[in-house]
N, CA, C and O atoms as CSV, one atom per row, in Angstrom:
chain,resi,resn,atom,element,x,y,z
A,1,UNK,N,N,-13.196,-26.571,-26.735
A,1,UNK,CA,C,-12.103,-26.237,-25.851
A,1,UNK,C,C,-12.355,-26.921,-24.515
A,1,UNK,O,O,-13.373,-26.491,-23.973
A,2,UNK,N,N,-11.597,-28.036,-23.711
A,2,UNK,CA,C,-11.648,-28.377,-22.772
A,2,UNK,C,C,-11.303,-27.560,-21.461
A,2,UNK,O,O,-10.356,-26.776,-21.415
A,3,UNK,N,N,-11.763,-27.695,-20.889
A,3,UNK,CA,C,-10.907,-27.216,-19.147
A,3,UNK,C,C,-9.742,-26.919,-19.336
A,3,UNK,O,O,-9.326,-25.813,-19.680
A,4,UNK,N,N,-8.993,-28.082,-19.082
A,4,UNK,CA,C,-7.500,-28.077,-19.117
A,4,UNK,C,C,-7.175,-26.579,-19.841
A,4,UNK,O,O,-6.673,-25.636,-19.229
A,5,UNK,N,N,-7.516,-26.559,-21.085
A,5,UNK,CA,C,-6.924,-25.661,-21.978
A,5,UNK,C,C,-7.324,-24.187,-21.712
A,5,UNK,O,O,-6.766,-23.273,-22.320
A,6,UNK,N,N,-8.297,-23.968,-20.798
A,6,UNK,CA,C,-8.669,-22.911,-20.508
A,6,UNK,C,C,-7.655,-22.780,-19.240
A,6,UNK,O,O,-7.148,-21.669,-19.084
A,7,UNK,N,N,-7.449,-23.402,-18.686
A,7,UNK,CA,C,-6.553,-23.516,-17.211
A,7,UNK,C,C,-5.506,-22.893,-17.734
A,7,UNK,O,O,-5.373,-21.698,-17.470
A,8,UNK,N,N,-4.429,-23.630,-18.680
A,8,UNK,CA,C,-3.159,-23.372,-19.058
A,8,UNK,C,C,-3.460,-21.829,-19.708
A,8,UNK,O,O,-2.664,-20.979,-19.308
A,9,UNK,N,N,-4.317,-21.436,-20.489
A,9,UNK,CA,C,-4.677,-20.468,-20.740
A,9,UNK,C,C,-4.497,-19.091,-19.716
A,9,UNK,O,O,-3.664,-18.185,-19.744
A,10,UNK,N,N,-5.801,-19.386,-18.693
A,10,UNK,CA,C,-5.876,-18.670,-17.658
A,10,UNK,C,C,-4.575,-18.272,-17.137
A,10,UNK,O,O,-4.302,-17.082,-16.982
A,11,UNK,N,N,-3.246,-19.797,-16.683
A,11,UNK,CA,C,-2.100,-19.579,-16.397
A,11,UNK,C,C,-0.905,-18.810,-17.075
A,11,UNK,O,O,0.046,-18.293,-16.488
A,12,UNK,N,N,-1.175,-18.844,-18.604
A,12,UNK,CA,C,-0.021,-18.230,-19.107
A,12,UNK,C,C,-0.747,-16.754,-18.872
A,12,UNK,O,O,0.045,-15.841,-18.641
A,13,UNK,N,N,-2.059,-16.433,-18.899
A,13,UNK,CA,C,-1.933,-15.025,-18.626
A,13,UNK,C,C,-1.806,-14.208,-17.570
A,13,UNK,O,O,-1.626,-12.990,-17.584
A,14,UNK,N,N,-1.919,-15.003,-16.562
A,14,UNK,CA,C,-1.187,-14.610,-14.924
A,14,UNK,C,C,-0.244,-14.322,-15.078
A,14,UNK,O,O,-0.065,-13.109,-14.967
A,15,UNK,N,N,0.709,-14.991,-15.350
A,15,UNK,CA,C,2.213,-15.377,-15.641
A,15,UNK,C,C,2.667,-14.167,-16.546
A,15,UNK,O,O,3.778,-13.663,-16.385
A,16,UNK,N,N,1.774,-13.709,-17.511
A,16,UNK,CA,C,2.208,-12.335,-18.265
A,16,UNK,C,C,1.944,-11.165,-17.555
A,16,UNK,O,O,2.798,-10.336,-17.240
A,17,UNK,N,N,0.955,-11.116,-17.348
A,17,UNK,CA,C,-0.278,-10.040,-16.006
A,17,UNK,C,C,0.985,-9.689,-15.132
A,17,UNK,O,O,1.379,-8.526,-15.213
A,18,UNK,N,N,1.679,-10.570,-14.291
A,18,UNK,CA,C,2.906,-10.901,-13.630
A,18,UNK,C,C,3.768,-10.083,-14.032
A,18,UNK,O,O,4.008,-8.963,-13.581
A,19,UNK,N,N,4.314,-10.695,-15.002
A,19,UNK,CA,C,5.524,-10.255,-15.579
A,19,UNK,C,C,5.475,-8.563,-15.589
A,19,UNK,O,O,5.995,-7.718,-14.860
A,20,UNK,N,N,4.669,-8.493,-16.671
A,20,UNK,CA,C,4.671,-6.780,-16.805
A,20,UNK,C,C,4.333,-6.310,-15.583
A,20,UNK,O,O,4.558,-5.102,-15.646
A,21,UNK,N,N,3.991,-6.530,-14.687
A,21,UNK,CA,C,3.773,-5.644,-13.131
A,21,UNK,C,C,5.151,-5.737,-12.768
A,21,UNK,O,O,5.693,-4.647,-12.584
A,22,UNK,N,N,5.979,-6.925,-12.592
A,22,UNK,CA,C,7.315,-6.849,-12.333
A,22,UNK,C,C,8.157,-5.634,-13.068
A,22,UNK,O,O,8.850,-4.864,-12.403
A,23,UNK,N,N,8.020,-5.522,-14.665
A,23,UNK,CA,C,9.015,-4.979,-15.493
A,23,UNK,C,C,8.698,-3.151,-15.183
A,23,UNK,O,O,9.549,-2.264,-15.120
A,24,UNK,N,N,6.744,-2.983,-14.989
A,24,UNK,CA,C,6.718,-1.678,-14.507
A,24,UNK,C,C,7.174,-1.140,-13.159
A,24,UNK,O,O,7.562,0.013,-12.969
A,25,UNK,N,N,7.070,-2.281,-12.073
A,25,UNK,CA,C,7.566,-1.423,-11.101
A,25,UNK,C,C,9.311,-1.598,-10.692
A,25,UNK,O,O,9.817,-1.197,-9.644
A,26,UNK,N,N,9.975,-2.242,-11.729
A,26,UNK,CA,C,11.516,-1.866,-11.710
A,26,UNK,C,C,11.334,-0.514,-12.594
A,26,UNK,O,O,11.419,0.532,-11.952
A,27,UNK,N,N,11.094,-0.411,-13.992
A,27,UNK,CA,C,10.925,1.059,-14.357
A,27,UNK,C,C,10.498,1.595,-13.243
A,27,UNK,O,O,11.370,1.636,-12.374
A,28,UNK,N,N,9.460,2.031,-12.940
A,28,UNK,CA,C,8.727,3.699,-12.677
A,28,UNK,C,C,8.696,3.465,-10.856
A,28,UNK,O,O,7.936,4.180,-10.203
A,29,UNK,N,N,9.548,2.457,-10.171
A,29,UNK,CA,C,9.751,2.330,-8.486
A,29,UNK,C,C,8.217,2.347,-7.992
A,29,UNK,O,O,7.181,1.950,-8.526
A,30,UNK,N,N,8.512,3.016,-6.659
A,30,UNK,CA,C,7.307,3.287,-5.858
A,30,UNK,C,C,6.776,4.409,-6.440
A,30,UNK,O,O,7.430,5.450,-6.380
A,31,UNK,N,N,5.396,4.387,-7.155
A,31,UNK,CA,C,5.155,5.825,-7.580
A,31,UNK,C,C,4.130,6.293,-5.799
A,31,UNK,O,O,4.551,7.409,-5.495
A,32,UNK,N,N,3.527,6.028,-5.180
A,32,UNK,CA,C,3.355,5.977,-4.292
A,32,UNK,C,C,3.620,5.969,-2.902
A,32,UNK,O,O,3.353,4.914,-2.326
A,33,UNK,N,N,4.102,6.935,-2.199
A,33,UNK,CA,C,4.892,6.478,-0.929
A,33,UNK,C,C,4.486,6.243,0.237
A,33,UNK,O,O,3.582,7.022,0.537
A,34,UNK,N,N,4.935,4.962,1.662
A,34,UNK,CA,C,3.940,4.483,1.918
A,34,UNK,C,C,3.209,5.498,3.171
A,34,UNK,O,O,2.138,5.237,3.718
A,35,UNK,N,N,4.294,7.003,3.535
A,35,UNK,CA,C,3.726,8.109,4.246
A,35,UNK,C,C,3.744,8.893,3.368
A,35,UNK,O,O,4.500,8.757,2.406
A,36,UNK,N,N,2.834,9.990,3.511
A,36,UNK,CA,C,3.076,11.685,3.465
A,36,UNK,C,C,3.875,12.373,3.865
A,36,UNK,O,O,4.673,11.807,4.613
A,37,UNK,N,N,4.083,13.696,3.651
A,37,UNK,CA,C,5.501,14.561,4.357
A,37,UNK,C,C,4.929,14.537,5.209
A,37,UNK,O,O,5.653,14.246,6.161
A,38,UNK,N,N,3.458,14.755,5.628
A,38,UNK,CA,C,2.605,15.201,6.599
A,38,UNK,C,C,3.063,14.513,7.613
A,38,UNK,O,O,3.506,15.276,8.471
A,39,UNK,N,N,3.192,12.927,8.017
A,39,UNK,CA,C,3.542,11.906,8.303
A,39,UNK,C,C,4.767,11.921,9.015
A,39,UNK,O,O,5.019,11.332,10.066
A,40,UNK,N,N,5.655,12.805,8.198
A,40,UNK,CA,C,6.832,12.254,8.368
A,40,UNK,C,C,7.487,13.316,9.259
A,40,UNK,O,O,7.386,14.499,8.933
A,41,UNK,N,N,7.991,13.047,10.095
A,41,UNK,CA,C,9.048,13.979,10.529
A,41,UNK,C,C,10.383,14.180,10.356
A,41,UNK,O,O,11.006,13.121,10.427
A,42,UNK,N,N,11.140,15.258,10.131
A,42,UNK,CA,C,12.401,16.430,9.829
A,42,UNK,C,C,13.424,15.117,9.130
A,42,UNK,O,O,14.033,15.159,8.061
A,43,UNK,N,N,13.357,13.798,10.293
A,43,UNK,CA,C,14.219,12.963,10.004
A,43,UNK,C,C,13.826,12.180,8.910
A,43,UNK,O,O,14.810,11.784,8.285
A,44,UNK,N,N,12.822,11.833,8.474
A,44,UNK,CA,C,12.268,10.696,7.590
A,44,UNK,C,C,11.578,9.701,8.074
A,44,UNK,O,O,11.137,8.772,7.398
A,45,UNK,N,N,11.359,9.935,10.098
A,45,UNK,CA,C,10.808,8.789,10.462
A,45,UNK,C,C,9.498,9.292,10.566
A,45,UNK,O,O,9.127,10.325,10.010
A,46,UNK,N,N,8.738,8.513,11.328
A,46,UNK,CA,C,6.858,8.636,11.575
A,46,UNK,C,C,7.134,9.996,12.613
A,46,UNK,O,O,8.184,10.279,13.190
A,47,UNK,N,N,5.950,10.660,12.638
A,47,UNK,CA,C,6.335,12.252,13.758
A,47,UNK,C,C,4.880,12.314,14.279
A,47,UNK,O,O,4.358,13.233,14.910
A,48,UNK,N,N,4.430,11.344,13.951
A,48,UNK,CA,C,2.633,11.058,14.881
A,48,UNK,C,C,2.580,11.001,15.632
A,48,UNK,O,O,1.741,11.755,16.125
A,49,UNK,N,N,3.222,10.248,16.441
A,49,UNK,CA,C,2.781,9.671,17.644
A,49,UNK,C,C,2.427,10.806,18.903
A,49,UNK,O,O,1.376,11.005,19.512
A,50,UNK,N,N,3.700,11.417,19.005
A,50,UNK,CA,C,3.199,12.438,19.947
A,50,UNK,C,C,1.753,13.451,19.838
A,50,UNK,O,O,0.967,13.807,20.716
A,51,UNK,N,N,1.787,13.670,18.662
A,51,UNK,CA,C,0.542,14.141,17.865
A,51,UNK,C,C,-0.803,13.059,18.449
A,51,UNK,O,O,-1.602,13.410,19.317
A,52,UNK,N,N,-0.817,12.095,17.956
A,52,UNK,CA,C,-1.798,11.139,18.189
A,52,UNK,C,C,-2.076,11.386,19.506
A,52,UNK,O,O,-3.111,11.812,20.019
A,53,UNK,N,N,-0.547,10.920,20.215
A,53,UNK,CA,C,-1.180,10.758,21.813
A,53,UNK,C,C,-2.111,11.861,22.355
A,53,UNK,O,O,-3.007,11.648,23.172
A,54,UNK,N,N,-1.719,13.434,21.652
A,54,UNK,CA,C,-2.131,14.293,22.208
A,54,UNK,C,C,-3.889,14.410,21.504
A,54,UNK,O,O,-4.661,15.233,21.996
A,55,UNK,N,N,-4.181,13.817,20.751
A,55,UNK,CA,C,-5.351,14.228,20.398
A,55,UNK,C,C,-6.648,13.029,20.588
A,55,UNK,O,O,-7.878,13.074,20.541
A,56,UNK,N,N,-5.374,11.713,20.882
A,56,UNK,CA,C,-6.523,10.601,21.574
A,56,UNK,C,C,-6.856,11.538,23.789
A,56,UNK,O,O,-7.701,11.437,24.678
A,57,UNK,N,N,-6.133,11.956,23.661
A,57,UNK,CA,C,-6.360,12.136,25.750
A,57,UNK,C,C,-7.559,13.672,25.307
A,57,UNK,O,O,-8.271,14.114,26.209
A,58,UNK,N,N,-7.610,14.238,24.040
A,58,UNK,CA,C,-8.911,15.457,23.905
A,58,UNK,C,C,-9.828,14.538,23.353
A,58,UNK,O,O,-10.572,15.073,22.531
A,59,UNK,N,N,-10.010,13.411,23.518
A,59,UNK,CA,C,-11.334,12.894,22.705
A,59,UNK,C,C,-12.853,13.503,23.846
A,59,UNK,O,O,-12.476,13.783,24.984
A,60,UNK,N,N,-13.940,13.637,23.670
A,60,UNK,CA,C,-14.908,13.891,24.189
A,60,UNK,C,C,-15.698,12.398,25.058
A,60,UNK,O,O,-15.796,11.328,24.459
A,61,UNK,N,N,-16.053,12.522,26.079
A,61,UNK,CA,C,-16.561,11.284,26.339
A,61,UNK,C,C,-17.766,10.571,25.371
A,61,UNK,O,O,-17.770,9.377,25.071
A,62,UNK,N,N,-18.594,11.378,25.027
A,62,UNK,CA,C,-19.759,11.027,24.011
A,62,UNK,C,C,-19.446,10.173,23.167
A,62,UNK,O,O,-20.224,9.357,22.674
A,63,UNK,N,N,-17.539,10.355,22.775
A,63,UNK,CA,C,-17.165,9.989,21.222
A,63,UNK,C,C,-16.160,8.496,21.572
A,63,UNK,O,O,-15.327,8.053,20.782
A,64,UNK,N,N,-16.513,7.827,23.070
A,64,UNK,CA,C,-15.648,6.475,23.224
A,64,UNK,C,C,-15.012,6.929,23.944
A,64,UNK,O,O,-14.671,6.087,24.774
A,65,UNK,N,N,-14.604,7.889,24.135
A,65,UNK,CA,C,-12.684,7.997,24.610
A,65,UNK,C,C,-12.634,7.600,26.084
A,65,UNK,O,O,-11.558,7.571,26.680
């Protein structure tokens, strides 16, 4: 078996590898979402920030802040 033939090889199975990742995530969507409810606030947008801000200004000096 030469190179080449391992190449084209290698390629058609990307190309399948591919495919079926395409065909599962039109079936089964995002099974994963890219926040938590935790995350999210009432509206659907991010609800951190104020959160964040308030818990980066309690950092301890020891710990960077």
């Amino acid at each position: 078996m030469s190179s080449d033939e391992v190449t084209v090889d290698d390629a058609a199975r990307q190309a399948a590898e591919q495919a079926r990742r395409r065909r599962a995530a039109l079936l089964l969507g995002d099974l994963l979402p890219d926040t938590t409810r935790d995350e999210r606030g009432e509206d659907g947008t991010s609800a951190g920030s104020h959160r964040d801000d308030e818990l980066l200004r309690d950092v301890p000096p020891h710990h960077g802040g």
